[in-house]
ZAMARGU-4260 file (C-alpha; in steps of 0.2 Angstrom, whole numbers, plus 5000, padded with zeros to 4 digits):
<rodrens>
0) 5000/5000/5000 | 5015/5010/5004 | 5021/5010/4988 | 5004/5014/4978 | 5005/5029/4990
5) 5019/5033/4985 | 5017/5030/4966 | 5000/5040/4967 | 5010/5054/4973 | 5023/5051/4960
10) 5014/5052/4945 | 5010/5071/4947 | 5027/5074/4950 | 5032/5067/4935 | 5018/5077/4924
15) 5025/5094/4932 | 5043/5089/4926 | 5038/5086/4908 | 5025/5098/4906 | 5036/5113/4912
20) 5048/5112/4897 | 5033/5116/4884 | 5025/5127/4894 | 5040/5139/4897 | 5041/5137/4878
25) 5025/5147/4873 | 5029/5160/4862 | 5031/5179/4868 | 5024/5173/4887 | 5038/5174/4903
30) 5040/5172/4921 | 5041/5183/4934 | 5048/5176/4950 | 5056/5179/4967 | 5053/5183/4986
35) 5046/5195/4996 | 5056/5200/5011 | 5057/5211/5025 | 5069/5223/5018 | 5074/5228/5038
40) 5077/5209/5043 | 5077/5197/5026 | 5062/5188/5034 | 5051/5180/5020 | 5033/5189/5019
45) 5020/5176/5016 | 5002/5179/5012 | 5010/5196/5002 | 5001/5201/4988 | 5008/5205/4971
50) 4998/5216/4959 | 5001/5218/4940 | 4995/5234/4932 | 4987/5236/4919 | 4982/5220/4919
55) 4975/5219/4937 | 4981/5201/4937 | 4987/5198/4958 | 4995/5182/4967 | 5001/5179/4982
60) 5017/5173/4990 | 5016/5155/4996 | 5018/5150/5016 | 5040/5152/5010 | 5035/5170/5004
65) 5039/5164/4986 | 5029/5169/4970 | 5027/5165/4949 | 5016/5173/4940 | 5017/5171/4921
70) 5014/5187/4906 | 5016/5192/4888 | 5030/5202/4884 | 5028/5221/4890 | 5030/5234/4898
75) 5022/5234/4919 | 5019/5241/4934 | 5020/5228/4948 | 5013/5235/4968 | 5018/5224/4981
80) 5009/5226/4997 | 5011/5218/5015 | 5002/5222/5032 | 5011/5237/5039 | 5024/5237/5026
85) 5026/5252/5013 | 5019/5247/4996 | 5031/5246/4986 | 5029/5250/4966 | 5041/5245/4952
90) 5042/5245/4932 | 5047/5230/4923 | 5048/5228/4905 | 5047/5210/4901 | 5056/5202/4889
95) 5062/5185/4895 | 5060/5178/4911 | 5065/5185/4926 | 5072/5181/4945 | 5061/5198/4952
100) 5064/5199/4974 | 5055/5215/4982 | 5061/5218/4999 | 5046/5229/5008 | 5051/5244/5019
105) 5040/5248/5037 | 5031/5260/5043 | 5018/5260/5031 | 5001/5267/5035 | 4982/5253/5036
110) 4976/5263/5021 | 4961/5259/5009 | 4966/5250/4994 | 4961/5255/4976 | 4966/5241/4967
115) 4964/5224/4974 | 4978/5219/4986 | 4979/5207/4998 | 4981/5221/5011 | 4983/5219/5026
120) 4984/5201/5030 | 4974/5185/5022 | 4957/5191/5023 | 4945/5179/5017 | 4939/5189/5002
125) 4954/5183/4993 | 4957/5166/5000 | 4945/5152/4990 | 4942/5141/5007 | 4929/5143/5021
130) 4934/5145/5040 | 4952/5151/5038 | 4959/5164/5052 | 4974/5172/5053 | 4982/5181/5065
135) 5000/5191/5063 | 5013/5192/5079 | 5009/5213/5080 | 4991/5207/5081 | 4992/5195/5096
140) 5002/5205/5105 | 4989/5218/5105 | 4974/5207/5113 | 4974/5209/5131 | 4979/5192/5140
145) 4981/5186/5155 | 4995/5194/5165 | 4998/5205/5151 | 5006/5192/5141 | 5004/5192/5123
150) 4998/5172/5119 | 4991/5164/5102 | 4979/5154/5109 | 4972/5167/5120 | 4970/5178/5105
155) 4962/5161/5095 | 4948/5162/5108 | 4942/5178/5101 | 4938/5170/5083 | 4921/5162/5080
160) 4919/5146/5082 | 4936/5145/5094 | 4932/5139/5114 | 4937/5132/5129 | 4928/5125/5142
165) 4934/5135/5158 | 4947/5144/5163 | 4963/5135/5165 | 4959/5122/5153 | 4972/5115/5143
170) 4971/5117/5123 | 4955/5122/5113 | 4939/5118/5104 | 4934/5122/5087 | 4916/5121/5081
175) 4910/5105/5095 | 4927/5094/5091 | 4938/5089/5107 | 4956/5097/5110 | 4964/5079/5103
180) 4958/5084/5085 | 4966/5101/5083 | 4981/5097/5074 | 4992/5109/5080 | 5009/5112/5068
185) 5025/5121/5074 | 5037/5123/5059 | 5029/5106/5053 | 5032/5098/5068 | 5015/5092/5077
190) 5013/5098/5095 | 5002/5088/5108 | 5002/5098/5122 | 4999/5118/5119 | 4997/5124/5136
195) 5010/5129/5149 | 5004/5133/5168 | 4988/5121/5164 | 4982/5133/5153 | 4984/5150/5155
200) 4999/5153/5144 | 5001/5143/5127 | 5019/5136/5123 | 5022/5148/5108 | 5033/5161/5113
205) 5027/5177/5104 | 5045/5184/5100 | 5045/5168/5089 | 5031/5168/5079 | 5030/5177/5062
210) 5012/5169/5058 | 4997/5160/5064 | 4984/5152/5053 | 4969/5142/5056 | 4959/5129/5046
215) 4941/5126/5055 | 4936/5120/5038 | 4938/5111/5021 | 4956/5111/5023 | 4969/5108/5012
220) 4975/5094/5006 | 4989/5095/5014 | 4985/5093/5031 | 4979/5077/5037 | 4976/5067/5055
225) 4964/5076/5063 | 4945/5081/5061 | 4939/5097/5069 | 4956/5111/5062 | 4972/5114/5059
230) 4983/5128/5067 | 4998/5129/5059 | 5014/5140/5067 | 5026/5147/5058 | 5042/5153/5068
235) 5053/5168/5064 | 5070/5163/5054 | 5080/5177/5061 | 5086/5193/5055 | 5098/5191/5042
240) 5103/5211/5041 | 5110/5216/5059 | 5107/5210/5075 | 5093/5213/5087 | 5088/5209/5105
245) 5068/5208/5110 | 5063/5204/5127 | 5050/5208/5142 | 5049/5207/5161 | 5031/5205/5168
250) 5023/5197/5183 | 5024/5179/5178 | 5039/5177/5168 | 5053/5186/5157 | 5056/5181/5141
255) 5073/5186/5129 | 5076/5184/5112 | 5091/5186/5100 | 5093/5186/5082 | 5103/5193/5069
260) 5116/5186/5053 | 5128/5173/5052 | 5133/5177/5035 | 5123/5194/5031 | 5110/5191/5017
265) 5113/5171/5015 | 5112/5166/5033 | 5101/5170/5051 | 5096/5163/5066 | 5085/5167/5082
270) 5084/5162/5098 | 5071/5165/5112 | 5068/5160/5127 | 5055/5164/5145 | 5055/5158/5160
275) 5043/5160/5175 | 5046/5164/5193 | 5031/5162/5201 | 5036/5150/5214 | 5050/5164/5216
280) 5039/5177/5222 | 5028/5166/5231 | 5040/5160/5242 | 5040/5175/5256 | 5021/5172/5257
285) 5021/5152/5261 | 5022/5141/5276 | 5040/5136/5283 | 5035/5116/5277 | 5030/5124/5259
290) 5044/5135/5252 | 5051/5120/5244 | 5037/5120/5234 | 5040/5124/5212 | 5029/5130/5201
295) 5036/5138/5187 | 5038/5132/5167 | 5051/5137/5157 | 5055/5135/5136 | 5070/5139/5121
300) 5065/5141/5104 | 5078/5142/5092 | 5079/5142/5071 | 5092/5145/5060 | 5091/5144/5038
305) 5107/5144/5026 | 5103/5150/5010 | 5115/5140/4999 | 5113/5148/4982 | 5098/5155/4974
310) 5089/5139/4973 | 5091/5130/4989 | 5090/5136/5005 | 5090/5125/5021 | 5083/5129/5036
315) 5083/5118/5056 | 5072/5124/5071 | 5070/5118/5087 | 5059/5119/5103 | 5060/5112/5120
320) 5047/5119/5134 | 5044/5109/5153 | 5032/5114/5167 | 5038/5109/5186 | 5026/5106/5200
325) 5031/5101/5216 | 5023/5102/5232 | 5034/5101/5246 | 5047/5086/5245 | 5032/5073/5243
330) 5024/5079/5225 | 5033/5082/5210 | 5024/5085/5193 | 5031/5088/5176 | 5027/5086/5158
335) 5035/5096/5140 | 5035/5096/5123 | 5053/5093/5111 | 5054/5098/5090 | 5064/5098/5079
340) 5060/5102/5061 | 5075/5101/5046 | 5068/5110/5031 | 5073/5110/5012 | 5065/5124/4999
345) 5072/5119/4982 | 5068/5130/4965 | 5068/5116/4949 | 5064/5133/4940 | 5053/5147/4941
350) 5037/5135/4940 | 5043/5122/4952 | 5044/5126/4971 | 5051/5109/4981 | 5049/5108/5002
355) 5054/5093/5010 | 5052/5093/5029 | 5059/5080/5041 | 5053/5082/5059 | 5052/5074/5077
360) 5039/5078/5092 | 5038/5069/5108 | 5028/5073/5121 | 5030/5066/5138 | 5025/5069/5157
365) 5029/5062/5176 | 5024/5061/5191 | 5031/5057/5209 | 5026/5055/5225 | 5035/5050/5239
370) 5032/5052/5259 | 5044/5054/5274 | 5037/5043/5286 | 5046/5031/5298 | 5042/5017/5283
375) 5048/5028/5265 | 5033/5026/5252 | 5033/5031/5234 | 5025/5031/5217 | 5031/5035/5200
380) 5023/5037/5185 | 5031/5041/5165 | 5022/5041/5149 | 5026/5049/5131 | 5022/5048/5115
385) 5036/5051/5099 | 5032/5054/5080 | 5043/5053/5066 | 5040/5060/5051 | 5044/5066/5032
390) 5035/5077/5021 | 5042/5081/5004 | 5028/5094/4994 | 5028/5101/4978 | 5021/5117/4971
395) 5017/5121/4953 | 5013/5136/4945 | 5007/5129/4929 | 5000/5146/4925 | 4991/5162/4931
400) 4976/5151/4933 | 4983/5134/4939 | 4994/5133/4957 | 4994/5114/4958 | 5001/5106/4975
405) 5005/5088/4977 | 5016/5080/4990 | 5019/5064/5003 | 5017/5061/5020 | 5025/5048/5033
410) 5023/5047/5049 | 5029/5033/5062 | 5019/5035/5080 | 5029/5027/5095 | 5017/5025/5111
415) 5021/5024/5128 | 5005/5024/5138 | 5016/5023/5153 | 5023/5014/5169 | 5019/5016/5188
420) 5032/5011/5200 | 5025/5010/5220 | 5038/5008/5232 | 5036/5003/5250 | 5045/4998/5264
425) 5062/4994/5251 | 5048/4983/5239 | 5045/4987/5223 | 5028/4984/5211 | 5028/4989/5194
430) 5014/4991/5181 | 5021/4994/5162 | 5009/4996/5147 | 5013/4991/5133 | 5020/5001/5119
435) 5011/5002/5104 | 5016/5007/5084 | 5006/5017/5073 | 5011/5021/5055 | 5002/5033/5043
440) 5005/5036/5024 | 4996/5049/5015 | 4997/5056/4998 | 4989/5073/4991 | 4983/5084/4976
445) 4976/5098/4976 | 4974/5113/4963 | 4969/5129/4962 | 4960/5136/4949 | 4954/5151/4944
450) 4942/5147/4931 | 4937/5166/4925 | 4938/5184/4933 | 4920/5179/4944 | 4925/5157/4951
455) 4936/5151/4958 | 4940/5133/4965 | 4951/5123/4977 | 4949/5104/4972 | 4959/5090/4981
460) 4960/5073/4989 | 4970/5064/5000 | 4974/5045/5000 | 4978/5039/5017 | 4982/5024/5025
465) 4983/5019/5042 | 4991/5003/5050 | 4990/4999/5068 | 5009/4990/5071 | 5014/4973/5081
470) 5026/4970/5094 | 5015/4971/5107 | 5002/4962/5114 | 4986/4963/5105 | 4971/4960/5115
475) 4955/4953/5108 | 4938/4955/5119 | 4921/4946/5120 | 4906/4956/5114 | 4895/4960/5129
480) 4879/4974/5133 | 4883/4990/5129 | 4890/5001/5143 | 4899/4986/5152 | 4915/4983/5151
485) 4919/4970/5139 | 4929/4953/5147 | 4946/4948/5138 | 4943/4933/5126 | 4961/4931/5122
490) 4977/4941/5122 | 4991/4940/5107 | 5007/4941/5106 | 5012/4949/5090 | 5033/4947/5089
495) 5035/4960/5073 | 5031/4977/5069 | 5018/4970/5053 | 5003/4977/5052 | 4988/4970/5065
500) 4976/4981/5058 | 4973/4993/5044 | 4965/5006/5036 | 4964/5016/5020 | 4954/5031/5016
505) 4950/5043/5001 | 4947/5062/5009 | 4940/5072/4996 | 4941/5093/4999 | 4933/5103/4989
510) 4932/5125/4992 | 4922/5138/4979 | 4922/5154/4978 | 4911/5164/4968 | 4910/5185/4967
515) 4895/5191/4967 | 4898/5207/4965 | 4913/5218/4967 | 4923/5213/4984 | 4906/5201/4988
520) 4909/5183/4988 | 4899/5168/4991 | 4908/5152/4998 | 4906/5133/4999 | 4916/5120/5005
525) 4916/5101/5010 | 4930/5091/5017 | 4933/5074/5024 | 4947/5071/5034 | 4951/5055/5048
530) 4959/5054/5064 | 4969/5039/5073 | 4976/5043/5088 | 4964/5047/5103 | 4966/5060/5117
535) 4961/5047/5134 | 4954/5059/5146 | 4941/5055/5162 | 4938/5075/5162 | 4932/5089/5150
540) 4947/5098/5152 | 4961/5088/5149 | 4976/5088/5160 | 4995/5084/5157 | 4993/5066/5163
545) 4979/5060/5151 | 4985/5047/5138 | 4986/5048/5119 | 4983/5031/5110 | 4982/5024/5094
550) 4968/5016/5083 | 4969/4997/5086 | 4960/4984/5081 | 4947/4987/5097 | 4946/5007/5090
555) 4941/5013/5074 | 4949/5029/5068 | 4935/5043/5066 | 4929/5048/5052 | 4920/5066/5048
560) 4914/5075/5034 | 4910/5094/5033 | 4900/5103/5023 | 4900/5124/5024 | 4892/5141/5017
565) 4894/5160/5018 | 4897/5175/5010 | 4911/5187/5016 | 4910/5207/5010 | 4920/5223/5011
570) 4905/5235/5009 | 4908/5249/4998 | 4911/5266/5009 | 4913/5254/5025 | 4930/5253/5032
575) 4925/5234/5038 | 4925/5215/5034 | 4906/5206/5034 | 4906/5187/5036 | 4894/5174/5039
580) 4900/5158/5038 | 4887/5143/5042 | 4893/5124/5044 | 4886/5107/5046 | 4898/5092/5055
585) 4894/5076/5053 | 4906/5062/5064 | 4907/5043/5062 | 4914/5033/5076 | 4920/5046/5090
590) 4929/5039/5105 | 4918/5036/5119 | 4919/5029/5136 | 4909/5016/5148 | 4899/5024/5164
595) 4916/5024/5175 | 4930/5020/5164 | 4945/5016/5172 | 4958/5026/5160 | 4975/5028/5173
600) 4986/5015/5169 | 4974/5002/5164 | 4981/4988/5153 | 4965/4982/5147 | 4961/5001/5143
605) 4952/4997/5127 | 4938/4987/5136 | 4932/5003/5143 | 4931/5013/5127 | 4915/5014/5116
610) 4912/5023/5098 | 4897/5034/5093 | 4891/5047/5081 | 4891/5064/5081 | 4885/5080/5073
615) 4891/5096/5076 | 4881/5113/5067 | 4881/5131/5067 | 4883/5150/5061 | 4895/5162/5063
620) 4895/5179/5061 | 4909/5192/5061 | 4911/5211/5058 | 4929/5215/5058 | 4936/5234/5055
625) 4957/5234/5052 | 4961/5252/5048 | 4961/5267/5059 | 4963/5273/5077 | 4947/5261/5080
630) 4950/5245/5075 | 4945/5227/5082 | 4932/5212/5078 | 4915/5208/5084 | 4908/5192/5083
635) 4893/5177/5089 | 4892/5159/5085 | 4875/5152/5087 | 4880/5132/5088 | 4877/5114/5093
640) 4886/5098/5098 | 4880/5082/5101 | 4884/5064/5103 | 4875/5045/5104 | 4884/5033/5105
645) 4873/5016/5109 | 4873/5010/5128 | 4874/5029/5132 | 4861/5041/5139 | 4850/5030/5136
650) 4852/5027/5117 | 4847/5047/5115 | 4857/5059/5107 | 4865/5070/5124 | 4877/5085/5123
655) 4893/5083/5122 | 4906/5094/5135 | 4911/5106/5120 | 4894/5110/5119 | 4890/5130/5120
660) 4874/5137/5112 | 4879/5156/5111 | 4898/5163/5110 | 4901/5184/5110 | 4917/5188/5108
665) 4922/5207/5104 | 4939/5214/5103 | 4944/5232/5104 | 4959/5242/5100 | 4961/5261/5100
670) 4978/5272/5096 | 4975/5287/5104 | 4992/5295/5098 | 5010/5288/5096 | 5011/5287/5115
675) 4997/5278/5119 | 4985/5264/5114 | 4970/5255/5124 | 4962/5238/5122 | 4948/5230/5129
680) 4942/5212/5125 | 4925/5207/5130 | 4918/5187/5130 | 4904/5176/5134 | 4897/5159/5133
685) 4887/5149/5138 | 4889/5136/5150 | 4897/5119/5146 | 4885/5105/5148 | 4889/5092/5165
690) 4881/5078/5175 | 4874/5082/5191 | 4865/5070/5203 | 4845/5071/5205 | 4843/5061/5221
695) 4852/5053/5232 | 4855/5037/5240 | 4855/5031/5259 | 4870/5018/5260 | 4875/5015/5277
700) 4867/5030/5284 | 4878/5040/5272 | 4869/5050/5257 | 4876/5046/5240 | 4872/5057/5225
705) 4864/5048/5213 | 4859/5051/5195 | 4842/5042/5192 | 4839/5049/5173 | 4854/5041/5167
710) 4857/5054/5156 | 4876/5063/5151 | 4876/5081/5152 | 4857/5085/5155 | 4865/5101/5167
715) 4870/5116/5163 | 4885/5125/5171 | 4881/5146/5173 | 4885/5157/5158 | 4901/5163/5158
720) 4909/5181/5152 | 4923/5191/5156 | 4930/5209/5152 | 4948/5212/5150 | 4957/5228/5148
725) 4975/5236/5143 | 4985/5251/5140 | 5002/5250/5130 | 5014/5264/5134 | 5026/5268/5123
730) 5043/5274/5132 | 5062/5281/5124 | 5060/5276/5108 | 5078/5280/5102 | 5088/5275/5087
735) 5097/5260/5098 | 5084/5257/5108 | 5067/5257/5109 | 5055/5251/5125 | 5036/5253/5131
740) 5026/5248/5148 | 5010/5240/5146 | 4997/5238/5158 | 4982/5226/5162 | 4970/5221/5171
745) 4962/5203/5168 | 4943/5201/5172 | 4940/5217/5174 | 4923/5215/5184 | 4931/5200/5196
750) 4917/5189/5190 | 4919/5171/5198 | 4915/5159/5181 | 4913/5140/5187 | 4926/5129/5181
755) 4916/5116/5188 | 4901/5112/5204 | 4906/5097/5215 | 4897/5091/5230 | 4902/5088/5247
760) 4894/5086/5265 | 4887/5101/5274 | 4898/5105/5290 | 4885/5109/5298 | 4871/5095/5294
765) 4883/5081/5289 | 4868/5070/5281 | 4867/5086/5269 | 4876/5087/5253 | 4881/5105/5247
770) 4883/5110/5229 | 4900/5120/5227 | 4904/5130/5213 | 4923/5131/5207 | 4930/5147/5201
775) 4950/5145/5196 | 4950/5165/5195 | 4938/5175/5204 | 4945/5189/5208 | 4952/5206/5196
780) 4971/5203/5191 | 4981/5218/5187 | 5001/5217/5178 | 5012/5226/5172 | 5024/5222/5158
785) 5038/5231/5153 | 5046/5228/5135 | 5061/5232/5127 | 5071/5231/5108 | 5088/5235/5105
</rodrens>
C-alpha cells in the first residue's frame, strides 16, 4: 500500500517535470519570480500580495514567501503590498524571464486600497476556502491576556467558532470537536500539548512567531490526522541584516530573544527563550513546610536557515518547553514538549517550488510522589508519545490560473502509555503498558484554479492509510451489553512490527468561491478528513497526565465530513469586513467511554472505550474593522454539539462537553496618539454542559448522590463572560533602543466563572450534601509588563 501511495504521489510529480519544458516554451509569454522580504530583517513575507497593472492580474506569496506569476511580453507596473509594510511599486519591462525579489520597507500606514491587494493580511475575500483565520505576531500581542502576556491561543479564543471549556483548561475547541483533534503544527512539527501553567499561557513564545493560521474548515490537502482544524505556526527565521535583542519582564515570567546574521544576506538565526518565577515570588508568602514548593515552566526556541545559492535554502528549528510542580518534597509533577524540524526549499525553475520537511515531536509527562514517614513510600509514574515523520511537497505554478500542489506524508507513532512504580518499605511493584506502533502514509493533490475573473475553485483529495503496528500484545475481547466493560477473550502476542490492523481512506476537499459582486463573495466548501490517535481523558478539560493512543484493532479511527456556506464582503464606503460563515459536521465513530472508565494506567484500557456518532452545526457571524485609530472584531456563534453513542444516555442523542449554544466575543483596540494605545476584550458563553446527581442514596446512613435519569450532560453550568482591559505605553524610543510599559487588568469585573460544581457534605448538617461552585480565577488581576528592543 505503501508503495501505491507513493506512486499516486509520484505520477503528478512526473507530469510537472515534463509539462514545464513546453510550457515555458510558449511564444512571447515569461515568468516573473522571486521573494518578498522584509527589507529591515530578510524575513520571508507570506500571504504578500503582488499586483500587475494594467492587467489587474494579483498572486500571492506561498507559506515560504515565494511567488510566479506568468505574462506576455511588455512593459508593467507591479505594487507589492504587506500588512504594515510600505507598498512598494516598480516598472518592469518584460522580455524574458526573470528572478524579480522585492524587499518591503516599514512603517507603512492601514490605508484603503484602490486596486485589489491582499492588504493587510489573508482576509477571506481573497482566499477560496471557508473558515480560515489568521492572526500576525503585532496582532496577538495587541489582545489583552492574561498577566499582560501576549499568547496565540488566547488571541484564537476571540475568533468564531474558537472555545474552551473554563478557565485553566488546557488546549481548545473548534466548532463542537475535542482538543485531541486540533492538529496543531510548529514549523511542521505536530505539537500535543499547547498549554503551559495548565492553561493559562500557550507554549508559543510570541517573540518567535511570524504567523498563525487556522483551518476550521475544508482544509487543504495537505494537512491530514485530525478532524475538527488545523493551526499551523510558523516561527521567525531570524534577521539576516544586523542583529537585534527583543525581550520583556512581567509578573509571571521574562522572556529574551536574539537574532541577527551569520553570514549577512545568506544566513540568520533566532533564539528565544522565557522563564517563569512564580514560585519565586511566592515563596515569602508560604508556610516554613512549603517553600520548597516549584511551580514555574520554562521554554528555548531556536531556528536557524542557510541559503546556499539561489535555489536552495535550508533551514533547522527547534523547541524544548517543561512545566515543574512540586509540592513540598512529597509531590513532584512535570510534563513538555521537544521539536525539531530540518527543512529543504528547492527552485527546479521558476514554475517548480520543492519543500521537503523531516521532523520529530515527543511529548512526555511524570509524576512522583513519595512520603517521609518512619516506613519511605513512593510512586512514579512516565508516559510519552514520539512521532517521526517526512513530508516532501511540491508546488506548481502551471499558470496564472493553475497553482497545483502535490506531495507525501509519513509518519511513524511510538506510544508509551506509561509505567507506575509503587515503592514501600524497600519493595517494589511495577505496572508497564505496553507500547504500541502506529504508521500513517498519506498522499495529496490539490489545485487551484481560477476558472474566469468571477469562480474560483480549490479541488483536492488525500489518499491515506493507516496501519495499527505489532510487537506488542494485542488484545481481543468478548462482545457483551453496551456500557459494560467487555471481558478479555484472548490476548496476542504479535513478535514484529507487521501490520495487525489497517485502514485506507479517500478524503476528498473541495472549496468555491464565487464573486457576486465587486469585493462580495459567496463560499462553499466540504471536506473529509480522519483521525487515529485518541486523546484518553476522564475529564472535559484535559490535564497533562491524560494518555494519547492509537487506533487498534478494538478502536476505529474517526471519520467526519464537513459541509460549509457563507458570504464574506467589504461594503463599499465601510471601512469593515462582513462574514457569515454557516457549517454542518457530521462524525462517524468518535471515541467514547463506559459509565466509569477506568483510564490511569489500565492495561485492558480498550475494554472501557466505546464509539458513537456525532454531529456538530452552526453560524457564525463576524464584523471586523482593520484600519484606523478604531480598530477590532465583533463576533457570535450560534452552535450545537451532540453525541450518541449506543449504551449511552439511554440510546438518546446528549450533549457533548464542547457544547455551548451562544459565544460573543468582541475585541477592541484604539491608538490614541504615538504614546498611547488601549484595548479592551470582551467574551461570553454559555455554560458547558455536566452531569449532576438528581437524588440521592441512603447507603449506610451516608447520602450518596445519585443520578436516576441516566442521562450525560442534562445540566448546565452558569453562563460565563469576562472583560479584560489594557494600555500600552510607549517609552524612549531611540535610534538604539526602543521600550514601552504595558498595563492590564484581567477580568476586569472579578466575576467568579465556574470551572466546575462538586458536592460535598454540609459541616454543619453532615447528612446534607452541598453544591460547590469552582472558580479558578475570581478575583480582578492587574500586571504590568515592561518591554524592550535594541
Amino acid at each position: 500500500m505503501i508503495r501505491q501511495l507513493m506512486r499516486f504521489s509520484l505520477v503528478p510529480f512526473l507530469l510537472m517535470l515534463f509539462a514545464i519544458g513546453p510550457l515555458q516554451a510558449q511564444t512571447g509569454k515569461y515568468t516573473i519570480s522571486g521573494y518578498v522580504k522584509d527589507e529591515s530583517s530578510g524575513e520571508v513575507l507570506i500571504n504578500a500580495t503582488i499586483t500587475v497593472q494594467p492587467s489587474g492580474l494579483a498572486v500571492m506569496t506561498n507559506s515560504y514567501g515565494y511567488y510566479s506569476v506568468t505574462l506576455p511580453a511588455g512593459k508593467y507596473t507591479m505594487l507589492v503590498s504587506y500588512s504594515g509594510f510600505k507598498t512598494y511599486q516598480k516598472e518592469i519591462e518584460l522580455k524574458g524571464n526573470t528572478t524579480q525579489e522585492f524587499s518591503l520597507a516599514t512603517g507603512g500606514k492601514d490605508m484603503q486600497e484602490v486596486v485589489i491587494t491582499g492588504e493587510k493580511r489573508l482576509r477571506r475575500t481573497n482566499t477560496v476556502g471557508m473558515g480560515i483565520q489568521q492572526l500576525s505576531a503585532a496582532q496577538i500581542k495587541k489582545i489583552p491576556a492574561f498577566m499582560g502576556e501576549p499568547d496565540v491561543v488566547k488571541a484564537l479564543l476571540t475568533l468564531p467558532g474558537v472555545t474552551t471549556v473554563g478557565e485553566g483548561a488546557a488546549g481548545f475547541n473548534v466548532r463542537g470537536g475535542n482538543v485531541d483533534e486540533n492538529l496543531i503544527i510548529m514549523d511542521e512539527a505536530p505539537v500535543y500539548n499547547s498549554s503551559h501553567l495548565l492553561g493559562f499561557f500557550s507554549v508559543f513564545n510570541p517573540d518567535a512567531v511570524k504567523n498563525v493560521t487556522m483551518y476550521k474548515s475544508a482544509f487543504p490537502a495537505e494537512y491530514g490526522g485530525r478532524t475538527s482544524s488545523v493551526l499551523d505556526i510558523r516561527m521567525k527565521e531570524g534577521n539576516n541584516q544586523k542583529f537585534a535583542v527583543n525581550g520583556g519582564i512581567g509578573n509571571v515570567f521574562s522572556r529574551l530573544s536574539v537574532e541577527g546574521p551569520l553570514q549577512k544576506d545568506r544566513s540568520s538565526f533566532i533564539v528565544a527563550a522565557r522563564r517563569s518565577y512564580i514560585d519565586v515570588l511566592a515563596k515569602p508568602f508560604l508556610k516554613e513546610e512549603d517553600r520548597n514548593s516549584t511551580m514555574y515552566f520554562y521554554d528555548l526556541t531556536a531556528k536557524v536557515n542557510y541559503e546556499i545559492n539561489e535555489k536552495n535554502t535550508i533551514y533547522l528549528s527547534g523547541y524544548l518547553g517543561r512545566d515543574v510542580f512540586g509540592f513540598g518534597d512529597q509531590v513532584s509533577f512535570k510534563w513538555g514538549n521537544t521539536t525539531g524540524t530540518f527543512r529543504w526549499n528547492h527552485l527546479f525553475n521558476r514554475k517548480l517550488f520543492l519543500n521537503t520537511s523531516v521532523y520529530y515531536s515527543k511529548y512526555d509527562y511524570s509524576l512522583n510522589f513519595s512520603s517521609d514517614d518512619e516506613i519511605p513510600q513512593g510512586y512514579d509514574w512516565v508516559s510519552n508519545i514520539q512521532t517521526y515523520g517526512v513530508k516532501p511537497s511540491l508546488t506548481w505554478f502551471a499558470s496564472n490560473n493553475h497553482t497545483i500542489k502535490t506531495g507525501v506524508n509519513v509518519i511513524y507513532y511510538d506510544f508509551y502509555p506509561g509505567k507506575g512504580t509503587a515503592t514501600s518499605e524497600g519493595n517494589k511493584a511495577e505496572i508497564e503498558l505496553k507500547r504500541r506502533y502506529g504508521s500513517e502514509t498519506a498522499a495529496f493533490l490539490e489545485d487551484t484554479w481560477k476558472m474566469n475573473s468571477k469562480w474560483q475553485l480549490q479541488a483536492g483529495v488525500r489518499l491515506n492509510r493507516y496501519a495499527y503496528l505489532g510487537k506488542t500484545s494485542v488484545y481481543h475481547f468478548r462482545d457483551t451489553t453496551a456500557n459494560i466493560r467487555k471481558p478479555l477473550d484472548r490476548e496476542e502476542i504479535v513478535t514484529s512490527r507487521k501490520p495487525v490492523e489497517d485502514w485506507s481512506f479517500i478524503e476528498p476537499r473541495v472549496s468555491l468561491r464565487y464573486e457576486m459582486k465587486k469585493n462580495t463573495f459567496f463560499k462553499a466548501g466540504y471536506s473529509r478528513s480522519t483521525q487515529y490517535i485518541h486523546l484518553l481523558s476522564n475529564t472535559a478539560s484535559p490535564t497533562p497526565v491524560d494518555l494519547y493512543f492509537p487506533s487498534t484493532n478494538n478502536i476505529k479511527p474517526s471519520l467526519t465530513d464537513q459541509f460549509s456556506v457563507g458570504f464574506v464582503t467589504l461594503p463599499s464606503g465601510w471601512p469593515v469586513e462582513i462574514s457569515v460563515e454557516t457549517f454542518y459536521k457530521k462524525m462517524d465513530d468518535v471515541l467514547d467511554y463506559i459509565d466509569n472508565a477506568n483510564l490511569d494506567l489500565n492495561q485492558l484500557v480498550e475494554a472501557d472505550l466505546l464509539t458513537g456518532e456525532g454531529k456538530a452545526y452552526g453560524v457564525e457571524l463576524e464584523v471586523k474593522k482593520e484600519t484606523g485609530k478604531w480598530q477590532g472584531w465583533v463576533n457570535y456563534t450560534l452552535s450545537r454539539s451532540l453525541r450518541k453513542t449506543a449504551g449511552i444516555s439511554n440510546d438518546d442523542w446528549y450533549l457533548s462537553r464542547y457544547d455551548r449554544p451562544h459565544v460573543v466575543n468582541s475585541c477592541v483596540m484604539y491608538t490614541l496618539n504615538d504614546k498611547w494605545q488601549f484595548s479592551g476584550n470582551w467574551t461570553y458563553g454559555s455554560g458547558t454542559p455536566s452531569t449532576f446527581p438528581d437524588t440521592k442514596l441512603d447507603i449506610q446512613g451516608m447520602p450518596i448522590p445519585y443520578n436516576s435519569t441516566g442521562k450525560r450532560n442534562d445540566f448546565r453550568l452558569p453562563a460565563y463572560h469576562r472583560l479584560d482591559v489594557s494600555a500600552t505605553m510607549k517609552g524612549h524610543q531611540g535610534k538604539k533602543m526602543k521600550q514601552e510599559w504595558v498595563f492590564g487588568i484581567y477580568n476586569l469585573y472579578a466575576r467568579q466563572n465556574a470551572y466546575s460544581i462538586y458536592f460535598q457534605q454540609n459541616k454543619d448538617e453532615p447528612q446534607k450534601k452541598e453544591a460547590i461552585r469552582l472558580s479558578i480565577i475570581g478575583s480582578l488581576i492587574p500586571s504590568v509588563t515592561w518591554n524592550f528592543k535594541f
